[in-house]
N, C-alpha and C positions, 0 to 999 in steps of 0.2 A: 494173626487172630485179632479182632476188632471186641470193641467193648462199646456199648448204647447205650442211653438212656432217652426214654420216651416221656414226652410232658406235656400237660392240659392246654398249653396255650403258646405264643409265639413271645409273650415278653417271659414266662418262665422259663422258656426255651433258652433267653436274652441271659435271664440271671444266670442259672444252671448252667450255661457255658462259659460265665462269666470265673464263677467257684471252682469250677474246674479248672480254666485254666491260672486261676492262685493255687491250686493246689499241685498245679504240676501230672496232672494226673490224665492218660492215653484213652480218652473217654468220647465219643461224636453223643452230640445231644441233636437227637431224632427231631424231623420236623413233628410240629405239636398233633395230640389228637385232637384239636379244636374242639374243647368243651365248652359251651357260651360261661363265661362267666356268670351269668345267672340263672344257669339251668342245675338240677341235681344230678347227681350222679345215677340215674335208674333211668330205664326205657331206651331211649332214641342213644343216650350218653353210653349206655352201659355198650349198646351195640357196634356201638362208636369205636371202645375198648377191643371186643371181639374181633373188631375185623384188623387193626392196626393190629392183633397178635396172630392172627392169619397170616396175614401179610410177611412177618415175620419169622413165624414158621415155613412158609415158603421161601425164604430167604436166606435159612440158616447155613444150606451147604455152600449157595455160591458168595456169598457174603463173607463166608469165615466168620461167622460169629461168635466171641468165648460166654458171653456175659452181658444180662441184658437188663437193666434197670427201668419199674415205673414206677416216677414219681407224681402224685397228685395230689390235690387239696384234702385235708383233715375237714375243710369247713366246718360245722355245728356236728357230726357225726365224732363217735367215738372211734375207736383205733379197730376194732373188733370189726363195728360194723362197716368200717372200709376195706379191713380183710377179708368178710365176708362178700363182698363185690367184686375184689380182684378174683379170688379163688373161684368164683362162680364163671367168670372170664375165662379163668387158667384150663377151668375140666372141660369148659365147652370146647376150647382148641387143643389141649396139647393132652388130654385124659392121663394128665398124669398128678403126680403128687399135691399137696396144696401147704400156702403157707401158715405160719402157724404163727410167728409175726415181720415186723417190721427188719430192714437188715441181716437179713439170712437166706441165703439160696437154695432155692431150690433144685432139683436137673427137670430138664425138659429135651424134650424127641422132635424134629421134624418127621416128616414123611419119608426119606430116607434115609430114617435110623442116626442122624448127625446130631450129637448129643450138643447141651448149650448149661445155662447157668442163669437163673431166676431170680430177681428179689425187688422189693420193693421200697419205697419210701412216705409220707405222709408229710404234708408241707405243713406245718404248725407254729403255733408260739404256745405251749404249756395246755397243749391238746386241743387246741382250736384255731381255725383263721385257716388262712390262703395266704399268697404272696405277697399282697399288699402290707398282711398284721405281719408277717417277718420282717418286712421293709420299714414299717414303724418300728420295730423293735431295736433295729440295727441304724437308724439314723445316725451320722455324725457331726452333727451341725445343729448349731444354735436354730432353734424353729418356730420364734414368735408366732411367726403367720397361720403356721399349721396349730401350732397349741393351742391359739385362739379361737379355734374351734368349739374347743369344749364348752366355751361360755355362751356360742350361737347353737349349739345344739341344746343344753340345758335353756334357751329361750322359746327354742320352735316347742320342745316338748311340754314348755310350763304353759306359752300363749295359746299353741295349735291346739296342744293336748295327742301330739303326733310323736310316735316313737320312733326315733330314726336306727336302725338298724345297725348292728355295730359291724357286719361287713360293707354297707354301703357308708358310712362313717370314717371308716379303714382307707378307703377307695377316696375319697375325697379328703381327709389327711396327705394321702401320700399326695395328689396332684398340687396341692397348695405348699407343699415342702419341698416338692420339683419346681413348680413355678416359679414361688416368690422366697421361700430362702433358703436357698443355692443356685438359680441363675442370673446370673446378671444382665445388664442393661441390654449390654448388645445383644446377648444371646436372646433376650427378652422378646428380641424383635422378627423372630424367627420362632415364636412358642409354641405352634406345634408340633416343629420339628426337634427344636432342642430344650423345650419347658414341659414337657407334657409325656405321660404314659404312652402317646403314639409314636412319639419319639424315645421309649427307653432304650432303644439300639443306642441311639445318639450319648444320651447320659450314661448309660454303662461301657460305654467306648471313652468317653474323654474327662468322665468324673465317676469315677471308682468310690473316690474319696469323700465323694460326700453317705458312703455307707461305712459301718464299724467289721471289719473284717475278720475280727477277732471276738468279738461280742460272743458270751454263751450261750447265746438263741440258735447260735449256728452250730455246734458243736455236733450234734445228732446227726443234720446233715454232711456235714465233714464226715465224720465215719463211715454215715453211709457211701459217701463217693471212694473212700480208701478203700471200701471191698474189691475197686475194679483198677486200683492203682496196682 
């Protein structure tokens, strides 16, 4: 029997198998449902969902599958109203039960009666964010470059009169804490490969370390992944 977990994008994909495999835990992390990063989770996204649980429903007898995790972004939405999008997902394929929160399974049916195991996750820091605010949270390294930020965002907003956004803010912390402090020279030379979000395969392969593995940002998700340990 196999254990999954399905995620929004190809570096959460990166992380989420990363924690996994700290935890020692018999888990395949799904390729992503490619949500854009800057789209919301309703319409064209939500469809997105649908069909990756199709898919999966067709998949559950030859697959062997015990246990199926979807983890996606909290963004600006509350915990309800992402329940409320998964479960609208869940009755359109599998008309079966819905969940009622985070970390608790539900049973679900394929088409030939081959029973499975449901549940879900929400990516957050203290009921908001995506992957990026997790990855600010858990930094373990000294981060002048990236802190420095805060002082060029409090200028664009005081000069422009421009609010910059605090998921697009998120997103450019973390590449400047990738970049310039935790890579070095050499690897400098090589920055999209091994300085940059396009390379988080590359960083989460040869510097773990520069994340907090232990930090209590992560704790929720830990649990979550122990359901399918």
């Amino acid at each position: 029997m196999s254990n999954i977990v399905i995620v929004e994008s190809k570096n959460d994909a990166i992380f989420m198998q990363a924690m996994v495999d700290k935890l020692n835990c018999d888990i395949q992390v799904e390729k992503p449902i490619y949500i854009d990063d800057y789209e919301r989770l309703e319409g064209l996204s939500e469809t997105k969902l649908i069909t990756t649980l199709k898919d999966l429903k067709a998949d559950l007898q030859k697959r062997d599958i015990e246990k199926i995790g979807i983890i996606i972004d909290i963004d600006n939405s509350s915990e309800q109203e992402r329940l409320e999008l998964v479960n609208k997902c869940i009755k359109e394929v599998f008309k079966s039960e819905t969940l009622s929160s985070t970390k608790q399974f539900i049973d679900i049916c394929g088409d030939n009666g081959t029973k499975a195991q449901l549940a879900c996750y929400f990516t957050n820091v203290e009921g908001k964010g995506e992957l990026e605010t997790l990855l600010k949270e858990i930094k373990a390294r000294e981060s002048p470059y990236a802190d420095c930020l805060d002082s060029w965002r409090s200028c664009i907003e005081e000069k422009e009169g421009k609010k910059i956004k605090q998921k697009d803010f998120d997103k450019f912390w973390i590449s400047n804490y990738i970049r310039y402090d935790t890579c070095s020279k050499k690897e400098q030379q090589q920055v999209e490969k091994k300085c940059s979000m396009h390379g988080f395969d590359y960083v989460m392969e040869h510097k773990k370390d520069i994340w907090d593995w232990d930090n209590p940002a992560l704790d929720d998700l830990k649990e979550f992944f122990k359901l399918f340990c």
